[in-house]
C-alpha positions in Angstrom: 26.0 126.0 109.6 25.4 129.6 108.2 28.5 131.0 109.9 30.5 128.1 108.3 29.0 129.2 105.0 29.8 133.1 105.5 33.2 132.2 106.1 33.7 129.8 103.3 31.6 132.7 101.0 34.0 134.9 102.2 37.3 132.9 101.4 35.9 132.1 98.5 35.0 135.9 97.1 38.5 136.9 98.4 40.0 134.0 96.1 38.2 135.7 93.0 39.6 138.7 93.6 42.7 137.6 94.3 42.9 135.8 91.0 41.1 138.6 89.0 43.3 141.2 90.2 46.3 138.8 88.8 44.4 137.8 86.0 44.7 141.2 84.6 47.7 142.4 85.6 49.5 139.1 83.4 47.1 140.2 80.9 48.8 143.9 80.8 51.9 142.7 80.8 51.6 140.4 78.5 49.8 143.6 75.8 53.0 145.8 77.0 55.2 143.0 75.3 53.8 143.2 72.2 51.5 139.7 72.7 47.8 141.4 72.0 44.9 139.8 71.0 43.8 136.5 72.2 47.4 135.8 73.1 47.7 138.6 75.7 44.3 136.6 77.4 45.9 133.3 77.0 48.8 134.4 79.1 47.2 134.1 83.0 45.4 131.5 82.0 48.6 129.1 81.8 50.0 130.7 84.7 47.2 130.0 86.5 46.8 126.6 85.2 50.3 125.9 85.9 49.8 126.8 89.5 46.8 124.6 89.7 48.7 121.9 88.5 51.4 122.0 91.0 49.1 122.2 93.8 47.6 119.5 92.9 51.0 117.4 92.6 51.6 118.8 96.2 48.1 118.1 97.4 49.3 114.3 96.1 52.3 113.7 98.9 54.6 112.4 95.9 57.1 114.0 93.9 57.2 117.1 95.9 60.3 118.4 95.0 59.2 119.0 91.2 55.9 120.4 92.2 57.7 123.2 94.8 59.9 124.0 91.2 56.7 124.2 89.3 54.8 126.0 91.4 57.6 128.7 92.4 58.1 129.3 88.9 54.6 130.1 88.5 54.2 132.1 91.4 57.4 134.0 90.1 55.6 134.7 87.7 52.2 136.3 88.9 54.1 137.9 91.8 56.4 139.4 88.9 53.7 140.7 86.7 51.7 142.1 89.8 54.5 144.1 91.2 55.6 145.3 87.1 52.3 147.0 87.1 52.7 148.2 90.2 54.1 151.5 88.5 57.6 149.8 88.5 57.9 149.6 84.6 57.1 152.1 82.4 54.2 150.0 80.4 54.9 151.9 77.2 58.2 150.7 77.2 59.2 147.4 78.0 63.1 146.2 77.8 64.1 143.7 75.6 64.7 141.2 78.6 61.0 140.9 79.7 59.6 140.8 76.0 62.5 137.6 75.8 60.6 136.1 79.0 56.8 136.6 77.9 57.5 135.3 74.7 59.2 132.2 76.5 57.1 131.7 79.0 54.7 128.9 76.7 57.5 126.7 76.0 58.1 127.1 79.9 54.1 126.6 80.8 53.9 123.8 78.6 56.7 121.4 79.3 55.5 122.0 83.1 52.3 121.1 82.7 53.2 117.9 80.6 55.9 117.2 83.4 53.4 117.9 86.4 50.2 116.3 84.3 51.8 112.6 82.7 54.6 111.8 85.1 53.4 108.8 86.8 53.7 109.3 90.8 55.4 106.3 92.9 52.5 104.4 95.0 53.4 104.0 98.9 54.2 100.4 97.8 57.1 100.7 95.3 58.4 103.4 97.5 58.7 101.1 100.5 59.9 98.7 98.6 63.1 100.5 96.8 63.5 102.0 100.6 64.3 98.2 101.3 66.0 96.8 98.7 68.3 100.1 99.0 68.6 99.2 102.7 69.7 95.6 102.4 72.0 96.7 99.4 74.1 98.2 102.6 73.9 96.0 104.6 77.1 93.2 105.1 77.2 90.5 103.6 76.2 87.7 105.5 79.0 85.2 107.1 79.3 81.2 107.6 79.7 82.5 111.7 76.2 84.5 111.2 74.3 81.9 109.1 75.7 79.5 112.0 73.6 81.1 114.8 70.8 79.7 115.7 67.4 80.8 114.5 64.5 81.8 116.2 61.8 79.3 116.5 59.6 79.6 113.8 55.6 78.8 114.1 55.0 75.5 112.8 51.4 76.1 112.4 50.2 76.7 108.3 49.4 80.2 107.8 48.3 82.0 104.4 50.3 82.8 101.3 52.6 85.7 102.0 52.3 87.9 99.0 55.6 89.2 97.7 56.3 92.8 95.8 57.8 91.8 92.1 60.5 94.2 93.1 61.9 92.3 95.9 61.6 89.2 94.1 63.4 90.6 91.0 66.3 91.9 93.9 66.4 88.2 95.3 66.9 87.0 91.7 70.1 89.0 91.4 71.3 87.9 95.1 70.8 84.2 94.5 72.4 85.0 91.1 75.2 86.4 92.4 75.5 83.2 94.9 75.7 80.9 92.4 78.5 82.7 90.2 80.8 83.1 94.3 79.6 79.7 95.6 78.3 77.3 92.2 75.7 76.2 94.4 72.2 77.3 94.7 71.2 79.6 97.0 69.5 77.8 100.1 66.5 79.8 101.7 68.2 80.5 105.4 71.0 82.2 103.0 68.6 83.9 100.9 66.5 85.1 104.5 69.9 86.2 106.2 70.5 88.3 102.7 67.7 89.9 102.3 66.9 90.3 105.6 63.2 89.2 105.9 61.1 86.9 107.9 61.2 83.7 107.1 57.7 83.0 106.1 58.3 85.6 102.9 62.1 84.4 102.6 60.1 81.1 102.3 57.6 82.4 100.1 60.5 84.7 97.6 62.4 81.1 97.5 59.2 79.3 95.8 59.0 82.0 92.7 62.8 81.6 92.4 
């Protein structure tokens, strides 16, 4: 137990070094580009805060793709500021370019943060879902020869409601739609089972909230 803790101690005092080393280094950068004062110390902070944030969204599983952006933006950044001060860039004299990026860089900080912070990640559920109703959207069209073969025997026996996502049933209202403008007729539930692809207890159970 103690050695578990040394070694976490350890990590941990590396970690605030790490990010007080960086901490500063923004912080310099920032006072070379003119931004002094409380400004110059509000610099790492969104940096860092930005990189929480996307770690977070990564830590997550969803929306990935945003979060790598997010997060290699801000790493760009406290990679760029650590090697600047690095004796790279003469501090007393900063080109115009990198005073244009440090005095962007809170319009950048912020609308990733709101992005990273408010946007809603899809739930396993409505993933799965779209995943199927994108999969029967490609599938062909069922044929009078296919709806002709005979069906597996189904279990007579009663079994429990078979609860149904409000996505596919919305996608089985525009197929039995559609069936009705091609054929006039209402869709009948082997039909709506060979188009959507499903068992037939939840064909069965998507043709009663039609």
């Amino acid at each position: 137990m103690r050695a578990h803790l040394a070694r976490v101690d350890a990590v941990l005092v590396q970690a605030l070094i790490a990010a007080a080393l960086s901490f500063a280094h923004i912080h310099d950068i920032a006072m070379a580009a003119g931004q002094d004062g409380w400004k110059a110390w509000a610099y790492p902070i969104s940096v860092d805060l930005l990189l929480v944030a996307a770690w977070r969204r990564l830590r997550s599983g969803t929306a990935k793709a945003a979060a790598w952006c997010w997060f290699v933006i801000a790493l760009t950044a406290s990679l760029g500021a650590n090697v600047a001060t690095a004796g790279l860039l003469d501090m007393t004299d900063v080109p115009a370019w990198l005073r244009i990026l440090v005095a962007g860089w809170p319009a950048v900080a912020f609308l990733g943060g709101t992005l990273l912070a408010h946007t809603a990640p899809k739930t396993a559920t409505e993933e799965n879902v779209m995943e199927l109703i994108e999969d029967q959207e490609d599938e062909p069209e069922a044929t009078p020869e296919t709806l002709a073969q005979p069906a597996a025997i189904e279990p007579t026996l009663s079994t429990p409601p078979v609860p149904v996502p409000t996505a596919l049933v919305n996608h089985a209202r525009k197929v039995a739609a559609e069936h009705r403008t091609r054929t006039g007729t209402p869709i009948d539930t082997p039909t709506l089972r060979a188009r959507l692809g499903v068992p037939a207890p939840l064909a069965e159970a998507i043709a009663a909230q039609l």
